[in-house]
C-alpha positions as CSV (number, residue, x, y, z in Angstrom):
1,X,34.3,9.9,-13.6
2,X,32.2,7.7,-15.3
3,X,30.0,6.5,-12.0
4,X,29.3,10.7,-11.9
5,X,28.9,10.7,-16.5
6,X,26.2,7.8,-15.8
7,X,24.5,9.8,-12.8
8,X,24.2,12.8,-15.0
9,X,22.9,10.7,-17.6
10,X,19.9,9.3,-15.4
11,X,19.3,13.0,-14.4
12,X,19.1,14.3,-18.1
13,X,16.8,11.1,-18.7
14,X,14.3,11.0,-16.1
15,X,14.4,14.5,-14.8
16,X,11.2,15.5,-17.3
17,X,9.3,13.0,-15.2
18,X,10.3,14.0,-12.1
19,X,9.0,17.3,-13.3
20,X,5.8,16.1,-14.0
21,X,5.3,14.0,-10.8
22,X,6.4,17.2,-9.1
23,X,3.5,19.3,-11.1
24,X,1.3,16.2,-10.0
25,X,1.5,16.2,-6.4
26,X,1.1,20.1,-6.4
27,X,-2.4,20.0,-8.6
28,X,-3.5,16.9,-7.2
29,X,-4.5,16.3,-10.8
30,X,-4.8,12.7,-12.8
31,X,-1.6,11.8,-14.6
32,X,0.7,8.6,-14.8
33,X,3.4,7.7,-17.0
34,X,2.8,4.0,-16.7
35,X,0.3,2.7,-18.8
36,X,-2.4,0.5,-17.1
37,X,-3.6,-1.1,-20.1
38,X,-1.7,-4.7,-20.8
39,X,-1.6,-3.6,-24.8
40,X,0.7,-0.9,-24.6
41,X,3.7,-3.2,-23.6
42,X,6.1,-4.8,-26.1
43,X,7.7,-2.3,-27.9
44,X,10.8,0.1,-26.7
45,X,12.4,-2.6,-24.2
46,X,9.4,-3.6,-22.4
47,X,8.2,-7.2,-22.4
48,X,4.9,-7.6,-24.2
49,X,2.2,-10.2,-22.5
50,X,3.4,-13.6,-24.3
51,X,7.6,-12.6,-23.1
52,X,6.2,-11.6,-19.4
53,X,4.4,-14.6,-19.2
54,X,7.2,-17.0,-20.6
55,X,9.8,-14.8,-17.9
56,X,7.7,-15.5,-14.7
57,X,7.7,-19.3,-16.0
58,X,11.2,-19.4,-16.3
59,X,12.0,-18.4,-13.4
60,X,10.3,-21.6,-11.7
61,X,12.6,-24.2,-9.8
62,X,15.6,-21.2,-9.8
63,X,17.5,-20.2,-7.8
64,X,17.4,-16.1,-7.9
65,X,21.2,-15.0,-6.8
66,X,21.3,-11.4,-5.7
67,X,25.0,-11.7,-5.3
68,X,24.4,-9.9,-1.9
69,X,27.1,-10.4,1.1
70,X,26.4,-12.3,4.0
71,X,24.5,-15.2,2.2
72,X,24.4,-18.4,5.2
73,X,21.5,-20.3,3.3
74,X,19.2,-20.4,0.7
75,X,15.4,-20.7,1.0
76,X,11.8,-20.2,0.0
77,X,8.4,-22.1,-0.3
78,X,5.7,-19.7,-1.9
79,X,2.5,-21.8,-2.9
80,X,0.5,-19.8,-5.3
81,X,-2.9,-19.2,-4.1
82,X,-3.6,-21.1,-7.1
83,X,-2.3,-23.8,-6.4
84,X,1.6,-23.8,-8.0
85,X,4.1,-24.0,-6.3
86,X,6.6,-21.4,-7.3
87,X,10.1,-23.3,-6.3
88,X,11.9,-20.5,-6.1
89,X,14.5,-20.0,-3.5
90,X,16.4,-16.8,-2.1
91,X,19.2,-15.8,0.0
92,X,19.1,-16.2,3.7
93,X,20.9,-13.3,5.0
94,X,23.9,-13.2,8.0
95,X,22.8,-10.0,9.4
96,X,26.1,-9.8,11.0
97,X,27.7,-9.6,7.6
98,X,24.5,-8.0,5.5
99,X,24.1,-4.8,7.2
100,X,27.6,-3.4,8.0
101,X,27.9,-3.9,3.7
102,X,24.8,-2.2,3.3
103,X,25.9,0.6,5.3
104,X,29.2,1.2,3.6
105,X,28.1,2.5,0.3
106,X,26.0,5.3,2.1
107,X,28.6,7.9,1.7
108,X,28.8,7.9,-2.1
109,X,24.9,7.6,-2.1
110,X,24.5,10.6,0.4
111,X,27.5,13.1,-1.9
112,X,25.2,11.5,-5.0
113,X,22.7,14.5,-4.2
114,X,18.9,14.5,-4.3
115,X,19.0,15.1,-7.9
116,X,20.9,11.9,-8.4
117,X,19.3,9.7,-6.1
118,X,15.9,10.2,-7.4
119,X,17.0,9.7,-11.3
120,X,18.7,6.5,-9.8
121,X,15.0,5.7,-8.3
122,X,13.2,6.6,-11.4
123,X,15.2,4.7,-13.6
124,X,14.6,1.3,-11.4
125,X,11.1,2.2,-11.8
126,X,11.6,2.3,-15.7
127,X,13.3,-1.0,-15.5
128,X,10.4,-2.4,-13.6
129,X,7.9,-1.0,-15.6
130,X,9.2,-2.5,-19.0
131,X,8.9,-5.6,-17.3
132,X,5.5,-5.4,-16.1
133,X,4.0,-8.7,-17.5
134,X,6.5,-10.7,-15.4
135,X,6.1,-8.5,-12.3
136,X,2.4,-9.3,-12.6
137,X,2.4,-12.9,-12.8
138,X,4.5,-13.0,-9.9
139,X,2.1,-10.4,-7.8
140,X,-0.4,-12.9,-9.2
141,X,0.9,-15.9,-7.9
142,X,2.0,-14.8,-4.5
143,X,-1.3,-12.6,-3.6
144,X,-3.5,-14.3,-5.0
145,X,-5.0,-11.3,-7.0
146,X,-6.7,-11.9,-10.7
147,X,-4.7,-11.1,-13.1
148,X,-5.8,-7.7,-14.5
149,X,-5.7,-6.5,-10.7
150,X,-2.0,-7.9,-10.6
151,X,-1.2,-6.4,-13.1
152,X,-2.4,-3.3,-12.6
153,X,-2.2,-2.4,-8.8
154,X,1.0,-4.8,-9.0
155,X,2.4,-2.9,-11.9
156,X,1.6,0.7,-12.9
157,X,-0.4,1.7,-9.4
158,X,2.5,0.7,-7.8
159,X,5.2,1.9,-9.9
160,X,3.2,5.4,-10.0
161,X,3.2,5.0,-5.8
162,X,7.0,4.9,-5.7
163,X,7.2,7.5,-8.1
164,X,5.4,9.5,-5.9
165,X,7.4,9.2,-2.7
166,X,10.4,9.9,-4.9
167,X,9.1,13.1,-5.9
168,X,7.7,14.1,-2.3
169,X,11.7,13.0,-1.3
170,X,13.1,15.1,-3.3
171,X,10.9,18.3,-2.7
172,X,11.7,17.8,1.1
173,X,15.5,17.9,0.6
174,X,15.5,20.2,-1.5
175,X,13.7,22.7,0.8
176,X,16.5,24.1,2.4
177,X,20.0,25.2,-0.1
178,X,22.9,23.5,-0.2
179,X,24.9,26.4,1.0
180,X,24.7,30.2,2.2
181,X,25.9,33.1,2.9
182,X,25.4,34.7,6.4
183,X,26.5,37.7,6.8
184,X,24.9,39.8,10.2
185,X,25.9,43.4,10.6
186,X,27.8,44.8,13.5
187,X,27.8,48.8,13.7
188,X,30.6,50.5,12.6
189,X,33.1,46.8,12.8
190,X,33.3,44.2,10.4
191,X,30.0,42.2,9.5
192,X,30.0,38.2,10.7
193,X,30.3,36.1,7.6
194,X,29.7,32.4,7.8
195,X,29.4,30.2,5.2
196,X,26.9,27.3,5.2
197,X,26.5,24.1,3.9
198,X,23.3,22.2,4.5
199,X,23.3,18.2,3.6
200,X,20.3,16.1,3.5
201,X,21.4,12.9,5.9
202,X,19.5,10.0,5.7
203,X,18.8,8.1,9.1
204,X,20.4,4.3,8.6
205,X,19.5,1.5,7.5
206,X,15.8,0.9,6.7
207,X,14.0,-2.2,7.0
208,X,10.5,-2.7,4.5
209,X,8.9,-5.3,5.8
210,X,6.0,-6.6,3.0
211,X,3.1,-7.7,2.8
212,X,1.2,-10.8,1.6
213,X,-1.8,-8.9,-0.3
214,X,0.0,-6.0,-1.9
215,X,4.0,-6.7,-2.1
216,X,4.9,-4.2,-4.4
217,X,1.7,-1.4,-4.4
218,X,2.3,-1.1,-0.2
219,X,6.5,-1.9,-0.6
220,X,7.4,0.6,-3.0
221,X,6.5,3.6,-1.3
222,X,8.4,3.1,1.5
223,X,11.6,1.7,0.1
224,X,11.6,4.3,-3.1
225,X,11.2,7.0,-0.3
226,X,14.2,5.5,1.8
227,X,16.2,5.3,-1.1
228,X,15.8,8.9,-2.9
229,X,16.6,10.2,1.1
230,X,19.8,8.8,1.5
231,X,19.5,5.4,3.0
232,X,20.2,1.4,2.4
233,X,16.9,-1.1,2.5
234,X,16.4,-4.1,3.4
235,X,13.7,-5.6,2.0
236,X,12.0,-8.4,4.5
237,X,9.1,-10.0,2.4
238,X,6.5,-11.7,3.7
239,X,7.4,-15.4,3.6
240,X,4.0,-16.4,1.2
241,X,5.1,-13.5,-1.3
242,X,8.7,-13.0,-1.9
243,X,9.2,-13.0,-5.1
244,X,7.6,-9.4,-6.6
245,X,10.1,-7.9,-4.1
246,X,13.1,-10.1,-4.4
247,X,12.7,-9.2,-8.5
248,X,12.3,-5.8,-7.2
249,X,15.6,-5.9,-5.1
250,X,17.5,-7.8,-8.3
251,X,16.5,-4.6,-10.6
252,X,17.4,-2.5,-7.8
253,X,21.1,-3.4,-7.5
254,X,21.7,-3.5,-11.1
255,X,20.9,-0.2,-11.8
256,X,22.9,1.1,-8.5
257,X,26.0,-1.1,-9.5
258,X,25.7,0.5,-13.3
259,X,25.3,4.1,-11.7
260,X,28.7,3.4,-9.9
261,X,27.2,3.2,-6.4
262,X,27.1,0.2,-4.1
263,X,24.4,-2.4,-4.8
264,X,24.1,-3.2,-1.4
265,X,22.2,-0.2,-0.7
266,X,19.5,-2.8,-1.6
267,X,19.4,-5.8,-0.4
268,X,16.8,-8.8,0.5
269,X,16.4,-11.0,3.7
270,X,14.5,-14.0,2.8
271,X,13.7,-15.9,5.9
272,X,13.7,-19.7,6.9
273,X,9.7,-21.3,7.6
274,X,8.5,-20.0,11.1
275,X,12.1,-17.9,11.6
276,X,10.1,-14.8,12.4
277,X,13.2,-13.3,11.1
278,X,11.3,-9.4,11.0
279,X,11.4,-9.1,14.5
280,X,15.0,-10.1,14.7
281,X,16.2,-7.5,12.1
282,X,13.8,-4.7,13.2
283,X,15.6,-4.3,16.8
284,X,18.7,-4.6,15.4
285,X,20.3,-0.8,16.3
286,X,21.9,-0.7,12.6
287,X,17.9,-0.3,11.7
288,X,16.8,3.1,12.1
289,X,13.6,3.5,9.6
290,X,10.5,0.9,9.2
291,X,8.2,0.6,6.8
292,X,5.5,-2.2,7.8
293,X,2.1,-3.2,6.0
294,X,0.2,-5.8,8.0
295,X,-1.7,-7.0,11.3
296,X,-2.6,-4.4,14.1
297,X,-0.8,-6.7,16.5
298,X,2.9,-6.6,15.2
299,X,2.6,-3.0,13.9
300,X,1.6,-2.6,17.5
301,X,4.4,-4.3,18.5
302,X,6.5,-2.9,16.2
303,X,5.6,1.1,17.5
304,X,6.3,0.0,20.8
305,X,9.9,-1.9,20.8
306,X,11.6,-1.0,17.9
307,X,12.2,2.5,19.6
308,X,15.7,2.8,18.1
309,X,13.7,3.5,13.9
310,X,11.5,5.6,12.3
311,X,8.2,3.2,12.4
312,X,5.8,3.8,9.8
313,X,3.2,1.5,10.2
314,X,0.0,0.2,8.2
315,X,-2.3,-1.9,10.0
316,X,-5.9,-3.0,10.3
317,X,-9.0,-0.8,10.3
318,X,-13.1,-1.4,10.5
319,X,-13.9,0.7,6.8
320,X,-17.7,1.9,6.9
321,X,-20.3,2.8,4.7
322,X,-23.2,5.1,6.1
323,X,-26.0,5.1,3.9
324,X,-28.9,8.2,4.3
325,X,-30.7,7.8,1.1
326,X,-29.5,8.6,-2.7
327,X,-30.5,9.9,-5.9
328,X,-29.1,7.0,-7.9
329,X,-30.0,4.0,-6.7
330,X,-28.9,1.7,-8.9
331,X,-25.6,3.2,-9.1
332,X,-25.4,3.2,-5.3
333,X,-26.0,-0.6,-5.4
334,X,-23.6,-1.6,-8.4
335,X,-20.9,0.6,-6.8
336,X,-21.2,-1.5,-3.7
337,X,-21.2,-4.6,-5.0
338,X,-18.1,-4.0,-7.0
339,X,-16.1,-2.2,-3.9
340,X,-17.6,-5.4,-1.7
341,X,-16.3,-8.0,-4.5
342,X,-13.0,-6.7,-5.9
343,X,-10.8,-8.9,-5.1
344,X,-12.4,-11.0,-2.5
345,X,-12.5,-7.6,-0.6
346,X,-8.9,-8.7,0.3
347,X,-8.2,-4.8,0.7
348,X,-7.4,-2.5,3.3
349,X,-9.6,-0.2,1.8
350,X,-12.6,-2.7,1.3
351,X,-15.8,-1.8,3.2
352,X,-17.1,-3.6,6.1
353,X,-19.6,-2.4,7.4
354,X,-23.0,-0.7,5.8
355,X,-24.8,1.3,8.5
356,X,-28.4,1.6,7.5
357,X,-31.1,3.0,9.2
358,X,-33.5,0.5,10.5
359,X,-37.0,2.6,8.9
360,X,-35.1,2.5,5.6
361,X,-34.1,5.2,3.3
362,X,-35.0,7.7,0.6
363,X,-33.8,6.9,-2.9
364,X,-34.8,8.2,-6.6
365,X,-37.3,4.6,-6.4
366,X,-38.9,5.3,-3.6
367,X,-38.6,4.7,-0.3
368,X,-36.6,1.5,0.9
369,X,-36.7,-0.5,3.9
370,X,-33.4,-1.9,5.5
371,X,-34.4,-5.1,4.8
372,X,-34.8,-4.1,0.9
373,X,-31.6,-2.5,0.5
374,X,-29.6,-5.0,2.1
375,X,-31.4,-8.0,-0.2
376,X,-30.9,-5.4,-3.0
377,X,-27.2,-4.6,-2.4
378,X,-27.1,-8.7,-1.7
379,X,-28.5,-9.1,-5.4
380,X,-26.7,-6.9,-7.0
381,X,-23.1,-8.8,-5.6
382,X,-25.0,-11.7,-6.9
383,X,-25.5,-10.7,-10.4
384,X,-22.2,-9.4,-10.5
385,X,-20.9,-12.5,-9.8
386,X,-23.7,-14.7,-11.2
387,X,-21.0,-15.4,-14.4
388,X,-17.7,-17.6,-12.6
389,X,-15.8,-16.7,-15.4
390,X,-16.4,-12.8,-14.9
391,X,-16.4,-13.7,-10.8
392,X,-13.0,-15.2,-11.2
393,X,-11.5,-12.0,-13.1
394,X,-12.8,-9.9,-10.0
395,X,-12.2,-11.9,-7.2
396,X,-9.1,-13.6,-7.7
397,X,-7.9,-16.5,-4.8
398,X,-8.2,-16.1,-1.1
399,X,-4.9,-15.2,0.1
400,X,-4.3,-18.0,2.6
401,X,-6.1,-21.0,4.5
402,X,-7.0,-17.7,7.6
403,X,-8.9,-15.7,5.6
404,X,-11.1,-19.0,4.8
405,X,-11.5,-19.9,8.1
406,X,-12.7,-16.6,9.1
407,X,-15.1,-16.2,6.0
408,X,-16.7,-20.3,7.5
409,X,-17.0,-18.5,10.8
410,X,-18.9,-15.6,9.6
411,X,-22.2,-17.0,8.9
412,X,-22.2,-17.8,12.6
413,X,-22.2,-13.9,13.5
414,X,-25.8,-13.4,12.5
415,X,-28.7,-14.4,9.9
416,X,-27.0,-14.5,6.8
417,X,-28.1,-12.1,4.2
418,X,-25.8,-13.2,1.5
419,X,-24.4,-16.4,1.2
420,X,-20.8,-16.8,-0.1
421,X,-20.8,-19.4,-2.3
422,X,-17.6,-21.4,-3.6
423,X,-16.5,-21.5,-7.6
424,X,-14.2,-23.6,-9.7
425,X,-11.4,-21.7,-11.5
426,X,-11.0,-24.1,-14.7
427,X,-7.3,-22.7,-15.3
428,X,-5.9,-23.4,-11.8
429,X,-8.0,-26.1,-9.9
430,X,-6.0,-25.5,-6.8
431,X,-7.7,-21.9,-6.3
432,X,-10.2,-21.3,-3.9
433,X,-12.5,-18.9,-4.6
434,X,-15.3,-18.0,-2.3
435,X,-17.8,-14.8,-2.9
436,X,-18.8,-11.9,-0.9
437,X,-20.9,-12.8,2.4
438,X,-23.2,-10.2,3.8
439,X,-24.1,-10.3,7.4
440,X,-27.1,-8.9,8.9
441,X,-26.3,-7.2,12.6
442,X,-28.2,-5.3,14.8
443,X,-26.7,-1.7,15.4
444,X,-28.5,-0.1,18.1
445,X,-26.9,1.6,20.5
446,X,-27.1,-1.3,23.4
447,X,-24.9,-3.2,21.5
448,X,-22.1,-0.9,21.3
449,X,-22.1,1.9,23.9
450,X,-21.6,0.2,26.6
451,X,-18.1,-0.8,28.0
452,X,-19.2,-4.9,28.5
453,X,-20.4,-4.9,24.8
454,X,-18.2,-5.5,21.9
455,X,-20.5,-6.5,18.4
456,X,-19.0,-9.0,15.8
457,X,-18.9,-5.7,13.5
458,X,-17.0,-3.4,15.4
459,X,-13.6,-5.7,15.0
460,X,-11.7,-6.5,11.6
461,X,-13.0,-9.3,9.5
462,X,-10.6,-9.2,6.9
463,X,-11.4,-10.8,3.7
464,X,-15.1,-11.5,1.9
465,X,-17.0,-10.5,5.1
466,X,-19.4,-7.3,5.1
467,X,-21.6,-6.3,7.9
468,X,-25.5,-5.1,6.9
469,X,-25.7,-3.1,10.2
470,X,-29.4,-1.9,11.0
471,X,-29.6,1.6,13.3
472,X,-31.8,3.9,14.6
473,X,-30.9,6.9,12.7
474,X,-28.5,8.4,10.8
475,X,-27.7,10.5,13.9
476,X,-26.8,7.1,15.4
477,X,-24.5,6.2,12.2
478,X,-22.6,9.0,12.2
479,X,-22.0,8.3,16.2
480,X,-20.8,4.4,15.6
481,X,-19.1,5.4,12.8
482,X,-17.0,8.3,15.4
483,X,-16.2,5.7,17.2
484,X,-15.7,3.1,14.9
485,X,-13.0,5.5,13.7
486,X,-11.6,6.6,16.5
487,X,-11.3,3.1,18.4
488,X,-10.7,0.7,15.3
489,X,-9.3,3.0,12.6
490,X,-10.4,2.9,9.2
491,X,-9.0,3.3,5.8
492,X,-11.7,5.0,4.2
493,X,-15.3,5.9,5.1
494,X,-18.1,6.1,2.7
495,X,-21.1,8.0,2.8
496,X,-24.8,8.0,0.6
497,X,-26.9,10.7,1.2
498,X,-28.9,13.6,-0.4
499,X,-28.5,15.6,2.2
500,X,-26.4,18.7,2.7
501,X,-26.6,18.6,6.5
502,X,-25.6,14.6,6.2
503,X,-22.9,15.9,4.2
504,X,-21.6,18.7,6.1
505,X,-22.1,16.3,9.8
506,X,-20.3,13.2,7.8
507,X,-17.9,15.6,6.9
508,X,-16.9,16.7,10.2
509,X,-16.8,13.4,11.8
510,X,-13.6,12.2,9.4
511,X,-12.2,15.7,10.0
512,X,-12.1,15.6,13.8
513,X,-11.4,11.7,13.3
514,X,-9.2,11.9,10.7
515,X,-10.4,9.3,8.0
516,X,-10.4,9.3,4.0
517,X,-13.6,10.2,2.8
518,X,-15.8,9.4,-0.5
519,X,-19.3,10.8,-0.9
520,X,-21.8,9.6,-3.2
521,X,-19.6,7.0,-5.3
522,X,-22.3,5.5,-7.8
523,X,-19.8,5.7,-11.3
524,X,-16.5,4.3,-11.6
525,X,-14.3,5.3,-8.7
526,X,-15.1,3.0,-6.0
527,X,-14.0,3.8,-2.1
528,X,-11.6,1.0,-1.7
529,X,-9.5,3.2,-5.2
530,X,-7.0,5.6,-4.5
531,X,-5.1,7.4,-7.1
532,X,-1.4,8.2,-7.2
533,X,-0.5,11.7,-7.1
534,X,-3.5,13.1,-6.0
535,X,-5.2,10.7,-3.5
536,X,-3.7,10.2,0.2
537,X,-4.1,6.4,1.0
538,X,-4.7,6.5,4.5
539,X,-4.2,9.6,6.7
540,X,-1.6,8.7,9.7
541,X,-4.3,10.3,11.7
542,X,-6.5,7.2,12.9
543,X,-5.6,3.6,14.8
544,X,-5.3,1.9,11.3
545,X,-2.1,3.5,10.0
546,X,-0.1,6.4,11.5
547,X,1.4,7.4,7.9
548,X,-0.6,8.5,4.6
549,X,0.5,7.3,1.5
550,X,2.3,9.6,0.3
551,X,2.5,13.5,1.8
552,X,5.6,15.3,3.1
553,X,5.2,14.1,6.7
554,X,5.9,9.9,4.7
555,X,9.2,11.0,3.6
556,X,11.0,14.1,5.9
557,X,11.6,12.2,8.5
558,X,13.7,9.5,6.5
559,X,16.5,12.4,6.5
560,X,18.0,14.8,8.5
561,X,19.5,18.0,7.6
562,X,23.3,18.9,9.1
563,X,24.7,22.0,8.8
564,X,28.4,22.8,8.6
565,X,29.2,26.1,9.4
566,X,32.8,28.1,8.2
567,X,33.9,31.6,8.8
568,X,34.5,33.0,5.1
């Protein structure tokens, strides 16, 4: 009685909001109940910037007990890209142990109800959310993100994400009734009367595997829309950031145990150094949904041998910029420069590659050679960055030693319009920071239509690597960018143009393609932003993820729907 007073309790508390998210996603409109500004933390419960600060320092050198079953080992060696080392260890799970636990509190969970389920979810976002600070610092420290990004794609982005995929969960089980009447006529004899219950089944067991980059803003959809369906999770971080998620696992079973339900519908599988512990777990046949954030060769691997789960996969993509001429100028280049910059263009979203015609552009200036853009777009990075203590707030740290080695390589690939150049972080001397590069390349149709031909530009440079490509025409940039799409993927496409028939043939290409689309950015919204609620981070549709975050199709197939029929 009083698991079922405190479920009704989390309804009457968070249902408002789940109103409101509901609203959201149906409007497409801007709203959020998390506040992105660091300020508006301190008061009602939440920890203000000082106590988040001093609770991510505590937690250095400690061990963080999940009182989970199946616990054979404890581990964990995060280095901060800044050059702390965390100390932190975790539980090393006995899968053998671990997941037949997990599974046995799914009963309760599944009678719980929709309803239930996704106050349950809402309320662990509450909990996270009042410890934002702390959940920062740790997003900080394991992704190598400044701290105002931390904390707010960490934080309130990504607690607005999860919120989203509860609410698209619970619109999707709620679709069909509980129960009905069926009642079909028969001529002068007795109608047929059935009764019908309907009952929203989630799939298994499902495994989120995280990411180094983003561990909680590409984690929570995924495990918040496992949850509010029905199932356990298993969260598998990725060994350089475990502890966002393993604080997001530790708030997770509290509030389940304090709702009455089983914690271990939660649950976190740290793994030794070089266990490779993710493809273990994900063939396991207890494992029937994945949720994966990473490189195009284990989501590829992923798709292809876990064929016993649900595989939602987001991997790598070649993100282009085709640029036709513009009636702000200015704006054009300081909205590049930012999306280029922001956070050592460490984002799946980040541009690559700018495909500018090689006789120049129009703009509101003048006319503009490709070699004048490009050294314009190249100046305005560098006054961007010019100040290292404003360049440190927007780049952050590079994530790890690869994404270094592959930003030295770069200015190998062609002349280099834009050095990257290297700058000392005076709080954390261990950090290394390293600005945007900006590679010229030659785009003409020889070097990419041809089956024996493959251009440095046309593959995935993650990290602070952009591609200045020079075509023939915008005719020919809407072609490489087809097949850019269509071959590499891509997160999101931008365009510049003044244009409408640009517009209308850009259009078409990400419609037949399927690729996110933002036309004539030159304000504050910048192509590598998405927005909760109403924007779809990637579209499912394209080699670089085949889910969008979030619509119906992220979430309905979590669950399945069994009927039970009775003659009344």
């Amino acid at each position: 009685m009083a698991a079922e007073v405190t479920a009704h309790d989390l309804i009457a508390k968070h249902r408002p909001t789940l109103d409101q998210a509901l609203e959201a996603i149906r409007t497409r409109a801007y709203w959020s109940p998390h506040p992105e500004h660091p300020k508006a933390y301190g008061e009602h419960g939440s920890l203000s910037m000082p106590e988040g600060k001093a609770a991510f320092d505590a937690l250095s050198g400690t061990r963080i007990d999940l009182g989970q079953p199946g616990t054979d080992d404890w581990v964990g060696s995060e280095i901060s890209p800044y050059g702390v080392e965390l100390g932190v260890t975790y539980p090393h799970p006995d899968l053998d142990v671990l997941l037949p636990a997990m599974r046995a509190g799914m009963r309760a969970w599944r009678e719980a109800g929709a309803e239930a389920r996704a106050a349950v979810c809402l309320e662990i976002l509450a909990r996270i959310s009042a410890r934002t600070h702390e959940f920062a610092h740790a997003v900080m420290h394991t992704s190598g993100q400044a701290f105002m990004m931390a904390f707010q794609a960490g934080g309130p982005h990504a607690q607005d994400r999860g919120l989203e995929a509860v609410a698209y969960a619970y619109v999707e089980q709620v679709r069909t009734p509980d129960a009905a009447e069926w009642t079909k006529p028969q001529g002068k004899r007795d109608p047929l009367v059935l009764g019908k219950q309907f009952t929203p089944v989630g799939r298994g067991i499902a495994l989120l595997i995280g990411c180094n980059t983003f561990p909680t803003w590409n984690g929570y959809p995924g495990l918040f829309a496992s949850l509010a369906t029905g199932n356990p999770v298993l969260v598998k971080p990725h060994p350089r950031a475990v502890l966002p998620l393993a604080l997001t696992v530790q708030v997770s079973r509290e509030v389940l145990a304090e709702a009455g339900f089983d914690p271990n519908l939660v649950a976190l599988a740290a793994e030794k150094p070089g266990e490779g512990i993710a493809k273990t777990i994900a063939l396991r046949p207890e494992i029937k949904i994945i949720d994966y954030t990473g490189s195009t060769a284990f989501g590829d691997w992923l798709e292809t041998h876990a064929r016993q789960a649900q595989v939602y996969t987001e991997k790598a993509g070649v993100n282009t910029v085709v640029i036709d001429s513009t009636d702000r100028y200015k704006g054009m280049l300081a909205n590049l420069a930012f999306s280029l910059s922001l956070y050592s263009g460490q984002m799946c979203t980040t541009p690559q590659n700018l495909l500018i015609p090689r006789d120049g552009i129009s703009t509101d200036e003048g006319p503009k050679t490709y070699d004048e853009v490009v050294t314009d777009i190249a100046a305005a990075v560098g006054g961007l960055l010019g100040d290292d203590a404003r360049a440190n707030a927007l780049l952050g740290a590079l994530v790890n030693p690869d994404v270094k080695s592959r930003l030295d390589a770069a200015s190998g690939l062609g002349e280099v319009a834009l050095a990257s150049r290297e700058i000392s972080n005076p709080e954390f001397p261990g950090a290394v920071v390293r600005t945007p590069m900006i590679v010229k390349q030659d785009g003409a149709r020889k070097f990419w239509d041809g089956a024996d031909s493959e251009s440095a530009y046309l593959s995935e440079c993650f990290g602070p690597v952009s591609f200045a490509v020079a075509v023939d025409s915008t005719t020919d940039a809407l072609d490489l960018l087809r097949r850019t799409v269509r071959d590499k993927g891509a997160m999101t496409v931008g365009a510049y143009t003044t244009s409408d028939e640009v517009v209308e043939a850009v259009e078409e290409v990400c419609l037949e393609e399927c690729a996110q689309l933002s036309i004539n950015l030159t304000g504050g919204v910048y192509v590598n932003q998405t927005a909760a609620f109403s924007d779809f981070h990637g579209s499912g549709g394209n080699p670089a993820a085949n889910a969008a975050l979030c619509d119906g199709a992220f979430v309905s197939n979590r669950f399945r729907v069994v009927e039970v029929r009775k003659e009344a």
